[in-house]
Each structure stands twice: as structure tokens, then as C-alpha cells.
C-alpha positions, 0 to 999 in steps of 0.5 A, a space after each residue: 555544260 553551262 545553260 549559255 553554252 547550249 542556248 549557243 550551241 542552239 542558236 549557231 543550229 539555227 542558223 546553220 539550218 539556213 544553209 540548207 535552204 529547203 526542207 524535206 517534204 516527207 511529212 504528214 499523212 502516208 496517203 497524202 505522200 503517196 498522192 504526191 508522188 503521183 505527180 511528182 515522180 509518175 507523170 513520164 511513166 504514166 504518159 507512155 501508154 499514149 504512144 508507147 504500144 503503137 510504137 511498137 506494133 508499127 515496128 513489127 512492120 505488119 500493116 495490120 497486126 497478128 493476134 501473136 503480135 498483140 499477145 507477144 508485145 503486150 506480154 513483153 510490155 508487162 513483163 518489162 514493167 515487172 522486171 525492169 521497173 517493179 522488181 529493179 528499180 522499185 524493189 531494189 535501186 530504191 534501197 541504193 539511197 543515199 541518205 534518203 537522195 537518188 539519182 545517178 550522181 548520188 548513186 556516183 557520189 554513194 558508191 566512190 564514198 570509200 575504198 581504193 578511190 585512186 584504182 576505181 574514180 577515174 572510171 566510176 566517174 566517168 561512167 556517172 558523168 555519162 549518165 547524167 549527160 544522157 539524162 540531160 537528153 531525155 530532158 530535152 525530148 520528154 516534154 517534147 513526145 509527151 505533148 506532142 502525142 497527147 495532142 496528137 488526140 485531136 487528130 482523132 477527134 477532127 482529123 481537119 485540125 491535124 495542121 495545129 497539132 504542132 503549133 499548139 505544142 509549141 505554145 504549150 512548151 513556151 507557156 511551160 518554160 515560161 513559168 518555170 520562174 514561179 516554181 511548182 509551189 502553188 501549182 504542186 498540190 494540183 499535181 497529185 490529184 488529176 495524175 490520180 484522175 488520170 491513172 484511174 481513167 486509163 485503168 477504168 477505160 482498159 479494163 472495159 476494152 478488156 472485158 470485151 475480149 479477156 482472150 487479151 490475158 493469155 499474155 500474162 503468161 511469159 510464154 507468149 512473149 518468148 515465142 514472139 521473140 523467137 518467132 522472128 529475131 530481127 522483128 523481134 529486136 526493132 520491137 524489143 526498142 520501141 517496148 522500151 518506151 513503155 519504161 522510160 520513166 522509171 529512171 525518175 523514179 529513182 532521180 526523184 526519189 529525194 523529193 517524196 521517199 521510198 515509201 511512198 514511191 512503192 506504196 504510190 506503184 503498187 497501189 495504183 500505178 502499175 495496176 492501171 498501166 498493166 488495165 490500159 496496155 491489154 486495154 490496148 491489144 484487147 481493143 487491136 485483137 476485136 479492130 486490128 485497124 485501131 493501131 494507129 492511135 490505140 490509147 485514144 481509140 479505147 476511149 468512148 467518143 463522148 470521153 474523147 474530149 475529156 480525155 484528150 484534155 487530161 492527156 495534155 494536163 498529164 503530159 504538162 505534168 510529166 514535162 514540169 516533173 522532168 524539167 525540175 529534175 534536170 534542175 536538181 541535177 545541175 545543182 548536184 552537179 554544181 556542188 560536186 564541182 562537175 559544173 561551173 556557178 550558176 545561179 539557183 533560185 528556191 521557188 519554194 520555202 516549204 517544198 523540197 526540191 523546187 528550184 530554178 535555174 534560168 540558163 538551164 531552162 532557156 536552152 532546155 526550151 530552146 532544145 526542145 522547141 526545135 525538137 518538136 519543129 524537127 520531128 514534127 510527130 511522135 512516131 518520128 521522136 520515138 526513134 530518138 527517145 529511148 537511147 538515151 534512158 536505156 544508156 543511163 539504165 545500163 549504167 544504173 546497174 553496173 553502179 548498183 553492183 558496185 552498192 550490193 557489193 561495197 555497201 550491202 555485202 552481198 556474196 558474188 554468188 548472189 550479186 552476179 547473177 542478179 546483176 548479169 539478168 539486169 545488164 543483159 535486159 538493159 544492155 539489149 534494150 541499149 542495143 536495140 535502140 541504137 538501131 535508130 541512131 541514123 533515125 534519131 537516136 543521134 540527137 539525145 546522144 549528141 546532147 549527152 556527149 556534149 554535156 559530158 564534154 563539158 563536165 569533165 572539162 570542167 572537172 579536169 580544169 579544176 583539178 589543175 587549178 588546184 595544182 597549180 595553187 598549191 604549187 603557187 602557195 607556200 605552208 601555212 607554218 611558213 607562213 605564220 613565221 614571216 607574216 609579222 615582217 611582211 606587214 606594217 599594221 594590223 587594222 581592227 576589225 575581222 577579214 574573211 579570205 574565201 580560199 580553195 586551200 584548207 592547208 596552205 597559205 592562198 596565193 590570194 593572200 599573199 598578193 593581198 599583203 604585197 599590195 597592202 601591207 596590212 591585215 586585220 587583227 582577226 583573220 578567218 580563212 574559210 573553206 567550203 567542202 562539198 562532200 558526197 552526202 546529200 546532206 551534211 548534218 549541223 552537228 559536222 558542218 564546221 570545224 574551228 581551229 585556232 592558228 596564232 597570231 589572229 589567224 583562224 581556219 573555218 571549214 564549212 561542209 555541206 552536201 550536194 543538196 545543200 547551198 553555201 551560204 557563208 554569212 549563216 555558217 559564220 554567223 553559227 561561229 559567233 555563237 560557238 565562241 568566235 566572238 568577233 564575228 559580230 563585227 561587220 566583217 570584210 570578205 576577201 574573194 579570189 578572181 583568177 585570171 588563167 593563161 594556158 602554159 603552152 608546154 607544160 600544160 596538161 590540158 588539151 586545147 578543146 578542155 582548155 578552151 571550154 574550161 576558160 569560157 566556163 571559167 570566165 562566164 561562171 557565177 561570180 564567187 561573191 553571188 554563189 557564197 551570198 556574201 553581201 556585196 559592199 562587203 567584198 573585196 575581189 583579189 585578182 592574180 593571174 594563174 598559168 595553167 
């Protein structure tokens, strides 16, 4: 191979390295990943001891609490931590990556990547949309209870200034969603350090409640929890849903995987995380055990009067930090969503050169603050959003697991006898966490049930419109072969120069083309027709992104590949093309886009009026095509035909 081949084969690296846009952040020393963790991926997690055991002592209905209460929900919240986050998602889901990304749409994009897609996608699909959209409404209520009971605080500090609590909470929401627009960038290394300062205070403040009274330890034995359980079922199944919220952030754990590695997650729990939630929930009962009055505020009434402020201050930091790792979360999953075509265009923004991850989406953010505004106005207190908190992580759990089954069989080849089994102690954990919460559907449970619903609404919507369009424009095309035998009668010239056509199609002639050369009569000497190819991988690698091939009569295919974490930039993936011997991609080039106009066939169509109705308003108000492929606008010209669906 001749050096001026490699120096191109280099160069067309380089730029096809622009199409990814960010850069991992999986570097550097293994202590300072760990530290990033912490404020990337543990700020919901972390700020549940601030309302997560009151919640769930209330729900005995005791008005002051039994020493078997504090025992049996202090062991079933360790138990739960241990179970559920440590041995599930912490030991286990983090293996279920997919090329180093998590979330329930990569888990859905990993286990749909082979085998019998015709008998299995409908269903894993839809299961998967169905975990998103809950997310989607976690999303809304997280940074809502999370400074909400953070501020909640001051009630014990002056129970005069119980009237601002809800105005300062709001405050707070707007001021955060208002600088969602400069990224986390230069903020992000603070992030590390005060959840670390958080974790270590709660840990040291439950260790000295639990000095105090070391009779709080005989609930590490699961005995206690068992017969908390048995003593009263009803008692014990309301408990069993507010305990939940102990474990609400252990679905981020996975969804952020993407942005830190599994390594430092793990290095991050079992060296600080879990040891100072296990010292702060006994901290709590230990307190509640000397004081059963304590219960209605235990997190801050663990806390000495002289830390009180301080630490009402860091809860609202922390709890700031939970909300941002959570917003940008449902900002990753958007863009996952777009390029795995479950969502219309939509303009995303890097915030950041150098942190992976970190992105903006500005219609997401307003109707999340919106959403979550009116959520703080609604409820009003945290108890009362505890009762719409937890369904919606308990559903996404759930389908976690059944996915994850799905991954122990196909992908790690685990015998039936050792994946049922695992899998049924999961299903059966998440499904009564499931259960219990749906007990507060009248409450509250409602409304991250009626987000979710619209959101998987929408998705699917989107989903089965595009599959109709695609039909139809295979129907409406004709073969490329056939093609190339008529092009030279249907035009009168070849004009020099190249011509981009940005078609769906990687196998026909676009209807756009066609009606080009109708209108036109001409085309230019060079033509490349280009697909892009969202795949299920996080990540296309630069040595698979493009395939070339030579058509005749001037004609190429380019077919550019990239993952859900990847951004389509067009001009990069032909500018790498000149380099691999498409010598007249220097030229200034002239890019040819479609623009649909859909009619709905009124008999023949396949989709029910609401799909149809959602699917053309998302049609019509998603992201031009010129924007979402960043092609420069004064070389583009839009090709418009109209499209019965």
C-alpha cells in the first residue's frame, strides 16, 4: 500500500471523526473517574434518604412508629439496596452494555441486534418504548421531590418560613432549566466534589445517631424484614411502595453508564455510596428508636442544630445536582431516541468539546420545566409526590429485567436453569415494587403514568408513520437498474459539477429524483446519492461508516453508518470520501433534499386517524432535514412532492 494512500486513508479518519461530535470521558486517573461518578450518576440515589424512610413510616399508619416498624423497614431498605441496586443493576445490568452505552434503549437497540427480529420486534419494542416513556416521567417529578424536600429543611430550622418553601423551589427549577443552555461544562468538575462532601456527611452524621443506639443494627439481619412483612400484609405491601423510593436512582445508574464506565460506577458505590446510605438509613431509625416524635423530618433531625444550616444548603446543592444529572439524561435519551427513528428531528446542541454526554435540546427542556413547575404547584409538598414518584422507575425496573433476560440468554448464553431462576427473583421484587405502587395511582401515580403514556403515544406514532412512508416510496420508486437504462433519454444535459440526493432509499431510484429530472431535465456529471443508516450500536466505528460504490453513468451510492450516540454530519462523511478517491468531492457541491408533503389515503391507509393526525403534525413541525444533516444552507436545494400515505 503506497504512503499517499494511507496519508488518505488518515486523512478521511480525521474527518469522519467529526461526525462523532463528543469524545469519551473514560480517561485519566481511576480515582478522578470515580469522583465523576459521584456527580454525574449518584445525585438521585443520593438524595433519597432525605424523604425516602419518612415516607415509608408514615405509610405504616402508626401516628408514632413501633421499634418492629423502624427494624422491619430499615431492613427491608437495606435489603432492597443490596438486592436491587448492588447485586442487579451494579453487579449484573452493567455487564448488559452495549459497546460501553446503557439505558433501556440501548439495552432495546443490544438484545433486537440478532435473531428472529420478524417473531420478537414488535413486542421488545414496544416494551422498550414503554420504558422510555416512563423515564420520561421520572424526568418531570425527580427534580421536582428532589428540591422540594431538600427545602422542605427550613421547616425545621424556622417553621415561620414554611410559606417560602414552594416559592423557592420554583425559583430554583427556573434558574435551573435556565442554564441548561450552557451545558454542565464548566460547572461539571464541581459536581464530584460537594456530592462526595455530601455522601461523606450523611454517612458521618448516621454513624454518630447510630453509636447512640447500635440496637438499630439487628436490622441487617433479614429476619426482621421478614417478619415486618408477615406481621401485617396490607401494612406491608403500602410500606413495600414508599421503601421503593429508597432505589429510585438506580435506573440511572445504568442510563448513565455511557458517560463514566462501569468501573467507576462500581469502584464509586462500593466505596462510598452504599456504605454511607446503608450509616445514614440506620442513622434514621437509630434516631426514631431514642425519639419516635423524630419521624416526621428524620434525615434533618439527625443532623446537630449548629450543621442544620449547612446542611440544608448542601441538600439543595445535592439535590440541584440529581435534578441536572437527570435532565441531561432525558437529553441523552431524546437523542437516542431521534436516531433510532422513535423520534421526529430535533435540534441538538453540544454544550461541550471535551465531556461526552453533554447536549442541549431546548424544546425538551421547556416542556420539562414547564412539567415540572406545575408538579411542585400541584402537589405542593413531598409526601404528597411521593405518591406519584415511584411507578414510574418501578415499571421501567421491571422491563429491565425482562430485557435483561433476553441479554443472559441470546448474548451471555446462560442455561435456562441459571437464568430463570435469577430472573424470576428479580421480576417477582420489581413486579410487587410495581404492584405496590400502583396502589397510589388515584394519589398520584397518574400522572408519570399519563406522561409515559403520551410519550410512548408519540413514539410509536412516529415509528409506524415512518415505516408507511418508506413503503410508500418504494412503491412510488422504480429500480435503480431500470433506472440507469432510461436516465440518458430523460435528460437533454449533464451539467459539470457533483449533485448530493439525500434519499431514504439505499436500493431504488428516490421519487425525488425522479421528479427532479421531470421538472429539470438535467442532472450533473457526478451524482452521489447518499444514505444515512442509523444502526443499533452506540457507535459506528470510522473503519464501517461508509461503503462506496460505483454505479455507472456518473452515478455513486454512499452509505454512511452511524450509531445512536453519533451525529449525521453529511459534509464530514463526504469530505472523508474525497480522501478515499471520490476526487470530485472537492468541487463545491450542490445537495439535493426531499420535502414530503403527506396526504392521508382515506381507504387504503393503514393508520388509524389519531397515529395519522400525531404522526403528520410531527412530520410537519420536525427539524428541517438541511439542519439535522448540517449541510450548508446556500448549497441546498429542497425537492418537494407530495406523498399519499
Amino acid at each position: 500500500m503506497s504512503t499517499d494512500t494511507l496519508a488518505g486513508q488518515s486523512q478521511a479518519a480525521t474527518e469522519l471523526h467529526a461526525i462523532d461530535g463528543e469524545a469519551q470521558a473514560h480517561h485519566g486517573p481511576w480515582w478522578l473517574a470515580a469522583l465523576t461518578a459521584l456527580g454525574i450518576v449518584f445525585g438521585d440515589i443520593g438524595t433519597s434518604p432525605l424523604y425516602a424512610l419518612q415516607v415509608a413510616l408514615k405509610a405504616t399508619g402508626h401516628a408514632a412508629p413501633t421499634t418492629e416498624d423502624v427494624l422491619g423497614i430499615v431492613s427491608l431498605v437495606f435489603w432492597a439496596l443490596t438486592l436491587i441496586v448492588a447485586f442487579k443493576y451494579v453487579a449484573l445490568v452493567l455487564r448488559a452494555d452495549n459497546e460501553g452505552e446503557g439505558g433501556i434503549l440501548a439495552l432495546l437497540s443490544l438484545v433486537i441486534a440478532k435473531g428472529d427480529v420478524k417473531r420478537r420486534l414488535p413486542i421488545l419494542v414496544l416494551l422498550g418504548v414503554a420504558g422510555a416513556a416512563l423515564l420520561y416521567g421520572d424526568g418531570v417529578i425527580t427534580p421536582a421531590i428532589s428540591v422540594l424536600s431538600a427545602l422542605e429543611g427550613i421547616k425545621v430550622v424556622e417553621p415561620a418560613l414554611e410559606p417560602w418553601v414552594i416559592p423557592l423551589t420554583l425559583a430554583i427549577l427556573v434558574a435551573l432549566f435556565l442554564i441548561q443552555r450552557r451545558g454542565t461544562a464548566e460547572i461539571g468538575r464541581l459536581f464530584g466534589p460537594i456530592m462526595c462532601l455530601w455522601f461523606i456527611a450523611i454517612a458521618v452524621f448516621g454513624l454518630i445517631s447510630i453509636i447512640k443506639s447500635p440496637q438499630v443494627l439487628r436490622a441487617l439481619n433479614p429476619i426482621e424484614a421478614a417478619h415486618f412483612l408477615a406481621d401485617d400484609p396490607l401494612i406491608s405491601f403500602a410500606v413495600f411502595g414508599a421503601v421503593f423510593l429508597a432505589l429510585t436512582g438506580g435506573e440511572a445508574l445504568y442510563a448513565d453508564m455511557g458517560h463514566v464506565g462501569a468501573t467507576s460506577i462500581r469502584r464509586a458505590w462500593f466505596g462510598l455510596v452504599m456504605p454511607a446510605l446503608v450509616l445514614c438509613y440506620f442513622g434514621q431509625g437509630a434516631l426514631i428508636l431514642r425519639h419516635p416524635e423524630a419521624a416526621d423530618n428524620p434525615f434533618y433531625k439527625t443532623v446537630p442544630d449548629w450543621a442544620l444550616t449547612p446542611m440544608i444548603a448542601l441538600a439543595a446543592m445535592a439535590t440541584v445536582i440529581a435534578s441536572q444529572a437527570l435532565i441531561s439524561g432525558v437529553f441523552s435519551l431524546t437523542r437516542q431516541a431521534i436516531q433510532m427513528r422513535l423520534s421526529p428531528r430535533m435540534p441538538v446542541i453540544p454544550t461541550s468539546v471535551h465531556a461526552y454526554g453533554q447536549i442541549y435540546i431546548a424544546l425538551v427542556n421547556w416542556l420539562l420545566m414547564i412539567a415540572t413547575l406545575a408538579v411542585v404547584v400541584m402537589f405542593k409538598s413531598s409526601d404528597a409526590l411521593a405518591s406519584a414518584y415511584g411507578i414510574a422507575v418501578s415499571g421501567t425496573m421491571l422491563i429491565t429485567t425482562i430485557l435483561l433476560y433476553r441479554v443472559i440468554r441470546d448474548k451471555w448464553h446462560w442455561p435456562p436453569l441459571a437464568a430463570w431462576p435469577l430472573i424470576a427473583v428479580f421480576a417477582a421484587i420489581d413486579a410487587t415494587f410495581f404492584a405496590a405502587n400502583a396502589t397510589k395511582l388515584v394519589e398520584g401515580g397518574w400522572l408519570p403514568l399519563a406522561i409515559g403514556a403520551f410519550v410512548c403515544f408519540i413514539m410509536l406514532s412516529w415509528r409506524l408513520g415512518n415505516i408507511e412512508v418508506q413503503k410508500r416510496l418504494a412503491e412510488v420508486s422504480m429500480p435503480f437498474s431500470d433506472f440507469l437504462e432510461q436516465v440518458d433519454g430523460m435528460l437533454v444535459a449533464r451539467l459539470p459539477g457533483c449533485g448530493v440526493f439525500v434519499t431514504r432509499s439505499s436500493d431504488r431510484c428516490s421519487p425525488m429524483i425522479l421528479h427532479h429530472i421531470e421538472h429539470n431535465r438535467v442532472l450533473h456529471e457526478n451524482v452521489i446519492l447518499l444514505t444515512v443508516v442509523p444502526t443499533r450500536r452506540p457507535r459506528v466505528p470510522v473503519s464501517e461508516r461508509l461503503e462506496i460504490h460505483e454505479l455507472g453513468h456518473g452515478f455513486h451510492r454512499v452509505t454512511v453508518r452511524i450509531g445512536f450516540m453519533q451525529r449525521a454530519d453529511i459534509p464530514a462523511a463526504l469530505r472523508a470520501c474525497h480522501k478515499m478517491g471520490l476526487d470530485f468531492c472537492k468541487d463545491k457541491l450542490h445537495y439535493y433534499v426531499g420535502h414530503e408533503s403527506l396526504v392521508r389515503r382515506t381507504k387504503a391507509s393503514t393508520l388509524s386517524p389519531p397515529v395519522w393526525e400525531a404522526y403528520n403534525f410531527m412530520h410537519r413541525m420536525s427539524m428541517r432535514a438541511a439542519d439535522y444533516f448540517h449541510l450548508p444552507q446556500k448549497q441546498v436545494i429542497e425537492v418537494g412532492f407530495r406523498l399519499e400515505i
